[in-house]
N, C-alpha and C positions, 0 to 999 in steps of 0.2 A: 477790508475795504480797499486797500492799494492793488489787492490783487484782482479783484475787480475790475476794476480802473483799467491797468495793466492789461488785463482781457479783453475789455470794453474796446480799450484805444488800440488791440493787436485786433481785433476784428476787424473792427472799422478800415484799419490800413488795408487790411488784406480787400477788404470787400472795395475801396476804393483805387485802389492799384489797381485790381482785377476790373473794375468798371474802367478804369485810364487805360486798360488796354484795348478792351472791348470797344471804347469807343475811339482809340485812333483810326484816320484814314490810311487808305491804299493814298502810297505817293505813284505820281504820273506814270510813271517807268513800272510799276509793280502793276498797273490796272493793265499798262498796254502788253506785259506779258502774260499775265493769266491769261488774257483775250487771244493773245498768238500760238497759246498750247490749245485752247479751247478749240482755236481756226485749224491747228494741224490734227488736234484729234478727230474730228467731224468731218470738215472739207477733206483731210489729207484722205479719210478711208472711205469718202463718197468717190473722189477723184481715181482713187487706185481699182476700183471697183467697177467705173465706169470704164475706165481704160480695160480692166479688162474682159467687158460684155463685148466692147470694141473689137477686141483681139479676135474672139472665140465667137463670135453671131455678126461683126457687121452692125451699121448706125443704126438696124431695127431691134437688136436682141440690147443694144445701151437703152432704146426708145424705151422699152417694154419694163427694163430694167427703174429708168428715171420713174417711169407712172405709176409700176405696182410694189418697186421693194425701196428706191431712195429713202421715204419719209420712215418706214421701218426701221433701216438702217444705219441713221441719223439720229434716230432714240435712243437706241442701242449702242451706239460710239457715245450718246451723250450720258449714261450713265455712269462711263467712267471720269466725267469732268468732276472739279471740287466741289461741296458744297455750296452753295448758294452761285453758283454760274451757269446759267443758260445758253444756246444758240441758237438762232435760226437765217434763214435768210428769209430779205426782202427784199421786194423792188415796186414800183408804181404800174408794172405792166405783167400781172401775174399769170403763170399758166394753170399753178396752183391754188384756188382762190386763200390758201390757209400760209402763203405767201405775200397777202396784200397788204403793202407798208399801211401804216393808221394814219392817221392826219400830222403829227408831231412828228413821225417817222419819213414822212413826203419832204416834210420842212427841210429837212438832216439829205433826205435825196438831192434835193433842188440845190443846197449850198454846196454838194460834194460836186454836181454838175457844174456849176459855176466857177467851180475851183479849178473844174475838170478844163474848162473850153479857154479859163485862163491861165493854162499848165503848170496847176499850182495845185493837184490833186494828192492829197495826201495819204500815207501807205495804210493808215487809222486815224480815224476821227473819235476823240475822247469829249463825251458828253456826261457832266456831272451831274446827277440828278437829286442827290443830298450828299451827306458824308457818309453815307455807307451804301449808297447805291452809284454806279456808274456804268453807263449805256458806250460799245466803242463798237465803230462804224468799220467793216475793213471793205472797200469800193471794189465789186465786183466787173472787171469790165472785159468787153464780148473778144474771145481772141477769134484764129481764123475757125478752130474746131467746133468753137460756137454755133457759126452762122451755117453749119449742118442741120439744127434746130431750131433756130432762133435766127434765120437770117429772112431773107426774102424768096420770092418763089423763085428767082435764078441762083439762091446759094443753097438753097435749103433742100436736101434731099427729100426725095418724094414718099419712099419709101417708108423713112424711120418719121416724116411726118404723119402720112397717114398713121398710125400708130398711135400718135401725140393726139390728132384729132377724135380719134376713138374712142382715147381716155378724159380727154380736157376740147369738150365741144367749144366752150365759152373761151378758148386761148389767146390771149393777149401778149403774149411773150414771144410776137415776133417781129420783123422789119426794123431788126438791128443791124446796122454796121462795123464793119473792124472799129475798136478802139470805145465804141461808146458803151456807154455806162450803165450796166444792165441789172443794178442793184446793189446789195451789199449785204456781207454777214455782219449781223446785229448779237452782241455777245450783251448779254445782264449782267452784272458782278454787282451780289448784294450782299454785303459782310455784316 
């Protein structure tokens, strides 16, 4: 009968330990680094890619590049993230309609904007969404190589737009300026 007991009471330890781990959270600092490898895995090898469609074809052979292989090769870099981590990017003016923030996601735009115009923009925005889920914002915003694509019809090349219009008739993702805020990578971390 004691050893029973003795069994009973080593299981339950063990099964509740193991539950007390399971259910700790990710502290602050742990979510915003999972989300900065998640950023350099995905963004870093969209970025180096792009640079060099750049190099080797000119802002039409990057254009052609962003329309038909990005979204391919952003699945592909994300397969090697951890378990339960997502990415994607979003913004409120999409050229990709599988890019378009959702209404809770616009929320999270609007206050980074505001933060933004009172230069209090932050490098990630951490949104808790239980204890094992958390959403982190990192603010995408337009530099000058940008507005090659995404500027206005005096910054925006003719060329690599047409292109852009080809692929994405319905394009929303222009008459940006230097410095404004043209979305952000949206990382999931659900432990």
């Amino acid at each position: 009968m004691n050893f029973q007991k003795l069994l009973l009471t080593s299981i339950l330890g063990i099964s509740i330990s193991t539950h007390s781990l399971a259910a700790q959270s990710y502290t602050d600092q742990e979510v915003k680094q999972i989300a900065i490898n998640a950023i350099k895995t995905v963004g870093g090898k969209l970025k180096h890619t792009l640079g060099q469609k750049v190099k080797e074809g000119g802002l039409e052979s990057a254009a052609n590049f962003c329309a038909l292989e990005a979204t391919k090769l952003a699945k592909e870099a994300s397969k090697s993230l951890p378990k339960g981590v997502t990415i994607k990017r979003i913004t409120n003016k999409p050229r990709n309609v599988l890019s378009q923030a959702t209404i809770e996601q616009l929320k999270v735009l609007n206050q980074l904007e505001t933060k933004m115009k009172n230069g209090k923009l932050p490098k990630l925005f951490v949104k808790k969404i239980s204890d094992n889920h958390f959403q982190v914002y990192k603010p995408l915003t337009v530099s000058k190589k940008c507005l090659n694509c995404h500027g206005d019809n005096n910054t925006r090349n003719k060329n690599a737009y047409k292109v852009i219009t080809e692929n994405y008739p319905q394009d929303k993702a222009i008459n940006y300026k230097l410095g404004d805020l043209r979305g952000a990578f949206l990382v999931n971390i659900i432990k």
